[in-house]
C-alpha positions as CSV (number, residue, x, y, z in Angstrom):
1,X,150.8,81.7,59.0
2,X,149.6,79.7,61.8
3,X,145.4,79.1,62.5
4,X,144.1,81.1,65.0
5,X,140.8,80.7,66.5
6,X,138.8,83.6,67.8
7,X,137.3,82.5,70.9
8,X,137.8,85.6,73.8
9,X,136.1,89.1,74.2
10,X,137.7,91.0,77.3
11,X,136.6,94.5,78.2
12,X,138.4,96.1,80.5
13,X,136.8,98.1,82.9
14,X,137.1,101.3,84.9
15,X,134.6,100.1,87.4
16,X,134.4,96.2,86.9
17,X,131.9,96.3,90.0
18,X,129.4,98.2,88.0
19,X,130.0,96.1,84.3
20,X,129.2,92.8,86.1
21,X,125.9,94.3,87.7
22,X,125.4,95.8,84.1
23,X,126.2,92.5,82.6
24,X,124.2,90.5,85.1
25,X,120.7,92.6,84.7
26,X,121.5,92.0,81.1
27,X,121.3,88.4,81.6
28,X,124.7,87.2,81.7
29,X,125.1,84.8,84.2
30,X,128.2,85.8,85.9
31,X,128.9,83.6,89.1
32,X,130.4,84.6,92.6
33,X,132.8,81.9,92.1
34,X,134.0,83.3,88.6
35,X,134.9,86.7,90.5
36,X,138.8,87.3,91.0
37,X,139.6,90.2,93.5
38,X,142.2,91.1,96.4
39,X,142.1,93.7,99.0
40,X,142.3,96.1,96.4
41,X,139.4,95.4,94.5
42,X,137.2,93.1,91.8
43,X,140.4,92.6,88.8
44,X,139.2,90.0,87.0
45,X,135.7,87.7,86.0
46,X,135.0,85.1,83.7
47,X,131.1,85.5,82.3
48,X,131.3,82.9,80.4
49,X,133.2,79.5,80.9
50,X,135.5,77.8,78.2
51,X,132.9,75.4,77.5
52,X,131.0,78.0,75.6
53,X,131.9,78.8,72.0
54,X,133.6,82.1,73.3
55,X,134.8,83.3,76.7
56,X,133.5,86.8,77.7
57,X,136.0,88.5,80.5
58,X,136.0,91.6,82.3
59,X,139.5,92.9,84.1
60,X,139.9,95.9,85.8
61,X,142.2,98.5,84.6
62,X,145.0,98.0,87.2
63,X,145.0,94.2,86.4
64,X,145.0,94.9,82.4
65,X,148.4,96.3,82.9
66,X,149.8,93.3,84.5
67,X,148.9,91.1,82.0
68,X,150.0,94.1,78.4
69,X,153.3,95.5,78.9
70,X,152.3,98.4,76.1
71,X,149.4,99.5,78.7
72,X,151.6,100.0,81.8
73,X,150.5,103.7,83.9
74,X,148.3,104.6,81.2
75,X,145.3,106.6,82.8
76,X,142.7,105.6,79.6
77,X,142.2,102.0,79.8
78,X,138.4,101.9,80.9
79,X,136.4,100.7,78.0
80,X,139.3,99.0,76.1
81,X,138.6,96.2,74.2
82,X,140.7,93.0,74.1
83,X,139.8,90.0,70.8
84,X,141.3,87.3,72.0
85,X,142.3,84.4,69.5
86,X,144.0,80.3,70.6
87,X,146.5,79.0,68.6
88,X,147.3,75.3,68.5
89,X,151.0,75.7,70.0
90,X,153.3,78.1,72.4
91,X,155.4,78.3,69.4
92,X,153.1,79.8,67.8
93,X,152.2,82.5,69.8
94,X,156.1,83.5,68.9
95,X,155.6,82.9,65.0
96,X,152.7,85.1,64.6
97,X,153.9,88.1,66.9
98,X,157.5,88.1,64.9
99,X,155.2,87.7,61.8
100,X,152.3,90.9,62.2
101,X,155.7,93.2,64.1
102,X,157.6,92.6,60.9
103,X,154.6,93.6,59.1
104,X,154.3,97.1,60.4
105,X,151.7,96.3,62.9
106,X,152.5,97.9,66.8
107,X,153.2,94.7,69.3
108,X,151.9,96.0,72.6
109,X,153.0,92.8,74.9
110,X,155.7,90.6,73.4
111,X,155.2,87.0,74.1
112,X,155.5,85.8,77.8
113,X,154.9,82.7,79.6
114,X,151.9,84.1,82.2
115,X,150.9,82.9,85.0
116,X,147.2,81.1,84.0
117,X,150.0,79.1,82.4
118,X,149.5,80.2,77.9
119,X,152.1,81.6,75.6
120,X,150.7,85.0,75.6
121,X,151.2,88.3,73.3
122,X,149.2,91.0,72.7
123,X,149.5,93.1,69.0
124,X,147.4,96.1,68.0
125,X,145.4,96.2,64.9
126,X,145.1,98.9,62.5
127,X,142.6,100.8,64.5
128,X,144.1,100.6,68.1
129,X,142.2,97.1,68.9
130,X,144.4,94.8,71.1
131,X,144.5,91.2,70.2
132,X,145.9,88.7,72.0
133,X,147.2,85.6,71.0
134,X,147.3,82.8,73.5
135,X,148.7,79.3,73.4
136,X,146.8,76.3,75.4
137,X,147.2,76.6,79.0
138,X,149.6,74.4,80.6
139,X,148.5,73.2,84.3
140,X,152.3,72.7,84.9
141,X,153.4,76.4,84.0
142,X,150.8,77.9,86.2
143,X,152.3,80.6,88.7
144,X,150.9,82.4,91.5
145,X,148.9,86.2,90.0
146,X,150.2,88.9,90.3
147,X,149.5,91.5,93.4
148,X,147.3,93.9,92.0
């Protein structure tokens, strides 16, 4: 099996408003800059940024099924925790998805091209924790977001 490299924590939120003020009095620095929203509301922020060791994101609900096929209209997202892991290639975002489904483990996004520009999948583990794999971001494969 392909390396992969823990390096994302991503809690998706019912009120992500109220985890980066929660966050923030905590100590996290959490700037303006790093908050995504649209008319509808805060749907995404980066707390900490991919210089540090791990990445620490917050998504709203809404935007967390955009981005994992297997969470599409559910109600019970709040609180949900993403462990994010990099591999060294798109391929191998593929590989290792084929490899843990055959297994017996529940694939909750099959591999897709997204639009911060990875290879990205999302599988569950044995207790119901999502983990994504993602490939290295490709600048040229960026798209626009999604509306939210």
């Amino acid at each position: 099996m392909s390396r992969v490299v823990l390096d994302q924590i991503n809690i998706v939120s019912g009120d992500p408003g109220a985890a980066i003020a929660f966050y923030r009095q905590l100590g996290v620095d959490i700037p303006h800059d790093a908050i995504w929203h649209t008319a509808s509301g805060i749907h995404h922020v980066t707390a900490a940024p991919k210089s540090e060791p791990m990445a620490f994101d917050i998504d709203s609900a809404a935007f967390a099924q955009r981005w994992n096929a297997g969470w599409k209209d559910r109600a019970d997202l709040a609180g949900r925790v993403v462990v994010g892991f990099t591999v060294a290639a798109r391929a191998d975002v593929d590989k290792i998805y084929a490899e843990m489904t055959a297994a017996g483990h529940h694939g909750l996004q099959p591999p897709v091209d997204a639009f911060w520009g990875a290879r990205y999948a999302i599988i569950e583990d044995p207790d119901g924790i999502a983990v994504g794999l993602m490939s290295p971001i490709d600048a040229a494969r960026k798209t626009p977001p999604p509306e939210v």
